[in-house]
C-alpha positions as a printed Julia matrix, in Angstrom:
360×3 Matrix{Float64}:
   1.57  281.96  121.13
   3.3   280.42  124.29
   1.01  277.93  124.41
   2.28  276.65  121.23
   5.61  277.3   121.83
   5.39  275.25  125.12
   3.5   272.64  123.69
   6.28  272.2   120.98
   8.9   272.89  123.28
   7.28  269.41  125.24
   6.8   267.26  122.24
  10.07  268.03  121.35
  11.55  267.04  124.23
   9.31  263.59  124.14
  10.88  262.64  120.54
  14.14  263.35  122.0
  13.62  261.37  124.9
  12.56  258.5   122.79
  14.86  255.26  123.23
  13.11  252.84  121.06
  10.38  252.18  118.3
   7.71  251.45  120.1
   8.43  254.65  122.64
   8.23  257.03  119.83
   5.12  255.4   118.44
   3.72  256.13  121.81
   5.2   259.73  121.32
   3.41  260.0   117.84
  -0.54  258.78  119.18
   0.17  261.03  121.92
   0.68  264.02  119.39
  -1.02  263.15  116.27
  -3.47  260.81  117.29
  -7.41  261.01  117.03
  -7.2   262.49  120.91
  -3.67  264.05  120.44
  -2.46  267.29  121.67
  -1.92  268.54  118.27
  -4.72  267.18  116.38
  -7.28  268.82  119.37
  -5.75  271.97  118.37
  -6.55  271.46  114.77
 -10.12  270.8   115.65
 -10.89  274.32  117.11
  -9.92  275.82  113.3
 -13.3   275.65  112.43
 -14.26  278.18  115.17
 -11.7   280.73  113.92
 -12.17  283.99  112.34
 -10.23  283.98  108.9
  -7.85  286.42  110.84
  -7.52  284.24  113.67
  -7.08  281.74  110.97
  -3.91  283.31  109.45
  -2.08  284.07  112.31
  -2.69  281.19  114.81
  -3.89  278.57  112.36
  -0.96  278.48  110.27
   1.34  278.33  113.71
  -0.89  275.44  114.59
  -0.28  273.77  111.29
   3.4   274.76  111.15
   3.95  272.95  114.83
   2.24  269.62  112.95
   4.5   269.95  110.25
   7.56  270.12  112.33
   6.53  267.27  114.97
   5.19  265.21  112.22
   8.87  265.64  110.74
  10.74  265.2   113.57
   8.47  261.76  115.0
   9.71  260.23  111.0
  13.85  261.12  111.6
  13.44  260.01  115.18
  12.03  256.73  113.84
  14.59  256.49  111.15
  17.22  256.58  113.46
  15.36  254.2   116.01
  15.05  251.3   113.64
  18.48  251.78  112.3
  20.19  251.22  115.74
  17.71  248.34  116.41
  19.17  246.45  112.91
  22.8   247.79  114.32
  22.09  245.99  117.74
  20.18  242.71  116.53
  23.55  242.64  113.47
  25.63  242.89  116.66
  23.77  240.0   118.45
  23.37  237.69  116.0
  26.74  238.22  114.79
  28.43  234.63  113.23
  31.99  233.75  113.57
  33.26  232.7   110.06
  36.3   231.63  111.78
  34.2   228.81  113.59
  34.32  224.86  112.0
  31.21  224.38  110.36
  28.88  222.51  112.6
  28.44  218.72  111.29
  25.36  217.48  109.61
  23.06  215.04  111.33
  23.99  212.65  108.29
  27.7   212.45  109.5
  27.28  212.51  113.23
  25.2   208.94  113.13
  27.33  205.79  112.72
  25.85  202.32  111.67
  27.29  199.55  114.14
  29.69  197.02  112.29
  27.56  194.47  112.94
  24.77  196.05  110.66
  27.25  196.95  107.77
  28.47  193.64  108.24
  25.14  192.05  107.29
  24.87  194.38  104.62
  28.32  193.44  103.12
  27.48  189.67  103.23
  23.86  190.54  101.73
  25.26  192.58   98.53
  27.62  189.85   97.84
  25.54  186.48   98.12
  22.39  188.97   96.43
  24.76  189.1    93.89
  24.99  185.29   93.49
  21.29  185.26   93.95
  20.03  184.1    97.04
  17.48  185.85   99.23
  17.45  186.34  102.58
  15.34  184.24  105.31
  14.6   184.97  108.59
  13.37  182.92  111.86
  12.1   183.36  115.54
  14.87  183.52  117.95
  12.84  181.31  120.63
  12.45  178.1   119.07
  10.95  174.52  120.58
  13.69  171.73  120.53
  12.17  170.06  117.25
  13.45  172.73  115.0
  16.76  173.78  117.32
  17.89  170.17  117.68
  15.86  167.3   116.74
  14.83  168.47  113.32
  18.6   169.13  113.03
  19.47  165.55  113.34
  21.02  166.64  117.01
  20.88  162.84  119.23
  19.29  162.91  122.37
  21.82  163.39  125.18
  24.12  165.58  122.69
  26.34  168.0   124.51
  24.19  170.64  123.1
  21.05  170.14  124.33
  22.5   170.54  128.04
  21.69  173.46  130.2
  25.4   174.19  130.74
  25.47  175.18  127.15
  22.03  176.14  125.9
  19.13  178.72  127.63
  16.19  177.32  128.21
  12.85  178.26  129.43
  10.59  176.8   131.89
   8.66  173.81  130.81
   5.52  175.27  129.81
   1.98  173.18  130.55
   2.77  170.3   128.04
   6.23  169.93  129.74
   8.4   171.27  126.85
  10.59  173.6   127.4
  11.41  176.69  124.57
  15.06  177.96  123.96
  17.14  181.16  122.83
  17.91  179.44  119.66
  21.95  178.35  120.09
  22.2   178.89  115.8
  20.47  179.94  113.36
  19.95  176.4   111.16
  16.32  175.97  112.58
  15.38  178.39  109.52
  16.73  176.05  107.13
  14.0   173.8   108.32
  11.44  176.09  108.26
  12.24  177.35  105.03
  12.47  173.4   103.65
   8.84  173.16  105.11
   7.48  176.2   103.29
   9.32  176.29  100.0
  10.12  173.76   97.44
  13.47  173.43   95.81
  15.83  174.74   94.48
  16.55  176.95   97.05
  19.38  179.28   97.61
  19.25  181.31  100.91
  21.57  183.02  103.37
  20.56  183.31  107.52
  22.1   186.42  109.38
  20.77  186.57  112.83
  21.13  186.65  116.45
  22.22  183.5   118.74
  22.54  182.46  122.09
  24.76  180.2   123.96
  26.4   180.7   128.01
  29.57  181.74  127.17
  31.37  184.64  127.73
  35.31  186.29  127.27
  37.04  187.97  125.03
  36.11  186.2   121.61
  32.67  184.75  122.8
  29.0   186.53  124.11
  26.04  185.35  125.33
  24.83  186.53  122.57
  26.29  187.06  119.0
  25.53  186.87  115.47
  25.6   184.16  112.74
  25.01  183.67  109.33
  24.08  180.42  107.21
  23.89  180.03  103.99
  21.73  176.91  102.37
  21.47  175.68   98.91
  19.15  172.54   97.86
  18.4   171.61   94.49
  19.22  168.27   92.42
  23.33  168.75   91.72
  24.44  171.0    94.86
  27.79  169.25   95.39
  30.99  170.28   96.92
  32.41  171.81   94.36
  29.59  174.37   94.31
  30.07  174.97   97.82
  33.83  175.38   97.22
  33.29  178.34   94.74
  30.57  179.91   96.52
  32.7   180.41   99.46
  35.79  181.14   97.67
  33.91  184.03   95.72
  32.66  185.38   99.03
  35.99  185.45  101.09
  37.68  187.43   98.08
  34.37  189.71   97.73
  34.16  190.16  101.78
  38.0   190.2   102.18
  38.46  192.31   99.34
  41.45  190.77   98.36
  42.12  189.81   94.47
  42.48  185.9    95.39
  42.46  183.42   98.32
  43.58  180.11   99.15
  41.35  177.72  101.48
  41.46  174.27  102.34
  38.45  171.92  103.92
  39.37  169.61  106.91
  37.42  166.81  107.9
  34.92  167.99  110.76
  31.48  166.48  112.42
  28.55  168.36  112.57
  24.98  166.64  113.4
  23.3   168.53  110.0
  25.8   167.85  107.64
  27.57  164.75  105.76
  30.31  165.26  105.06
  31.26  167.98  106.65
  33.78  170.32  107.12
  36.3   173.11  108.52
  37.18  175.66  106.51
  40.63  177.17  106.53
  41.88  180.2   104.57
  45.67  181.14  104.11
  46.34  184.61  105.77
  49.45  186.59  107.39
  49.18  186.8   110.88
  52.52  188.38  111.61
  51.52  191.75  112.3
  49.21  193.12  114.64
  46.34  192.73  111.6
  45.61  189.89  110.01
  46.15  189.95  105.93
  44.04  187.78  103.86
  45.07  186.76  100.62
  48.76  186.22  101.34
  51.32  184.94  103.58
  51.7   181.27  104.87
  49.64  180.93  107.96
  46.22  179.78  107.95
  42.97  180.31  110.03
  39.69  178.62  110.29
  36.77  180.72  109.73
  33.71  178.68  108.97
  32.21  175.48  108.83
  30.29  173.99  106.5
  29.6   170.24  104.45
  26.74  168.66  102.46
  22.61  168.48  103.94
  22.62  165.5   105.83
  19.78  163.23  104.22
  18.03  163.16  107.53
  17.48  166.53  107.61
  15.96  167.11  104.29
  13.84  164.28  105.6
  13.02  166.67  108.56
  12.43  169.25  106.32
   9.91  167.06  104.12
  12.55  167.23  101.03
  13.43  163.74   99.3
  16.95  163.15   99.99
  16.73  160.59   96.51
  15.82  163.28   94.33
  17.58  166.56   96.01
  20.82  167.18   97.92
  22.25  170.56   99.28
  25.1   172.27  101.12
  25.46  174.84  103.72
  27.8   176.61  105.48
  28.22  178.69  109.03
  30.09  181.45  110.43
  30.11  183.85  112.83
  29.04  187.46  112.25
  30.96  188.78  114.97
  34.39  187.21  114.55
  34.64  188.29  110.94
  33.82  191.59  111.73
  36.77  191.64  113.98
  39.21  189.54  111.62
  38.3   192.6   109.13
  38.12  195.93  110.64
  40.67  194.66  113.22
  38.74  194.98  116.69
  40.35  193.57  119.57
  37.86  192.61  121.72
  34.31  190.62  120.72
  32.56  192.7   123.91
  32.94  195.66  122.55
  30.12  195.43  120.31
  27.37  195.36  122.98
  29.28  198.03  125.53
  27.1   200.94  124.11
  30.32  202.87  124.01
  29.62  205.91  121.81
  33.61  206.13  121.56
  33.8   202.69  120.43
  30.79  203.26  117.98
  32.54  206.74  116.39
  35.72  204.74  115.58
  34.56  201.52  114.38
  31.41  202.26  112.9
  30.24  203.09  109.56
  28.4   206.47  108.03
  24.73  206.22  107.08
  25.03  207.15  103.6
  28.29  204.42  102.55
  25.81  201.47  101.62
  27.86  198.66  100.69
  28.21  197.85   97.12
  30.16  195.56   94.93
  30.6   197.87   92.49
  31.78  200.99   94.94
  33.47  198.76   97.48
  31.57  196.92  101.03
  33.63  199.14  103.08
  34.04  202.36  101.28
């Protein structure tokens, strides 16, 4: 019997030794496997004499028993201190902020909610929205715009141009974004009611002007536009965009090429503090410009200036986002400046509304 007694006295030891799961699995094949120590010992039964069977069989079975027992506690207690350590490692600190979603960490730049803004209000009054290239030849840019040859405009010191291509006419960053009036005039019929929000070009550059900046137009042709239309539609947007109750604007007599008559428009507004206030005090600011379709531009834009007339109006995108939200400086918006972006911008989700507020 020492044999056993030694052999137990081993496999003991093993299990004991055992520091993890897979160690005492080893510890089991070793022992109870097809080719283990225990189960070649239960293979030579068959060879026994019923006496031999008595004594040393039923040791041999007894020494199964008690490894066989001893491998399952062993294992029990294994896996429990494995689910112990991995609790202990994968621990998490209620105490810590919850981390942010990707929905709030984005920001939408101003110049995007902007747009939005300006597109939920005039959607509202129903016009759509047209878009144009922003290289365009001179014909649309300037001539079909009623611009004169040898206007200030159409000089390099103000406008980009590109080389003169093989026919000698030169392409430029587009210096507004009126040239889609024309193109819309060409490819739609009246009545036709249509805002412009794009990107423009001009060489200038300091604190309230960029190479390049934003714009939106707004156009209306059909066979009674008049100026009192254009009065209301841009007294309804300055109190929608402005978000004040009322407003008070007046119209000064201005030139542009496109338009006759035409106009600046003014709107009362406190300036005494370091924000300005629409809808109240007693000083006054010019925002936009604006007047009636100048008949040779419908011309241009194969309308009948006898039978239709129109108005439209101009602003730019960037300056009323800063007369708004209050930003200083007009370069900030193309710095890249994720510190800039995290204060001033706008979360993904807050899609301006009429009915739920533009800047909610």
């Amino acid at each position: 019997m020492s044999d056993l007694e030694s052999l137990k006295s081993t496999l003991l030891g093993e299990i004991e030794a055992a520091s993890d799961e897979a160690a005492i699995e080893a510890v089991r094949v070793n022992a109870l496997g097809k080719k283990g120590s225990v189960s070649e010992l239960l293979k030579t039964l068959g060879a026994m004499s019923p006496e031999e069977r008595q004594t040393r069989g039923a040791a041999i079975n007894l020494l199964k028993n008690e490894v066989t027992e001893r491998i399952a506690e062993r294992k029990s207690a294994l896996k429990d201190a494995a689910i112990a350590a991995r609790l202990a490692a994968e621990s998490v600190d209620v105490s810590l902020p919850v981390r942010t979603s990707p929905a709030e960490l984005g920001r939408i730049h101003p110049i995007t909610q902007i747009v939005d803004e300006i597109s939920a209000i005039f959607g509202d009054m129903g016009f759509s929205i047209a878009e144009g290239p922003d290289v365009e030849t001179d014909y649309y840019n300037f001539t079909a715009l009623n611009f004169p040859v040898g206007h200030p405009a159409r000089e390099m010191h103000d406008t980009f141009f590109f080389p003169p291509d093989e026919n000698g006419e030169r392409k430029v960053l587009r210096t507004h974004t009126s040239p889609v009036q024309i193109r819309t005039m060409e490819a739609q019929k009246p009545p036709i009611r249509i805002i412009i929000p794009g990107k423009t070009y001009r060489q200038d550059s300091d604190a309230t002007h960029s190479p390049m900046f934003h714009q939106v137009e707004g156009l209306v042709i059909d066979k009674k536009a008049n100026v009192a239309n254009l009065r209301w539609v841009l007294e309804e947007f300055c109190k929608s965009f402005f978000e004040v109750d009322s407003v008070t604007m007046r119209f000064r007599p201005s030139f542009f090429p496109f338009t006759e008559p035409s106009f600046e428009v003014d709107i009362q507004c406190d300036r005494s503090g370091p924000v300005v206030k629409f809808g109240e005090g007693k000083d006054w600011m010019e925002i936009l410009g604006c007047g009636m379709v100048h008949p040779n531009v419908l011309r241009f834009g194969g309308i009948d200036p006898d039978e239709y007339q129109g108005f439209a109006w101009g602003m730019g995108l960037d300056r009323i986002a800063m007369l708004k939200y209050g930003m200083p400086d007009l370069r900030d918006f193309f710095n890249a400046d994720i510190r800039w972006i995290n204060h001033y911008g706008f979360r993904p989700l807050d899609m301006p509304t009429l009915f739920g507020g533009l800047s909610a």
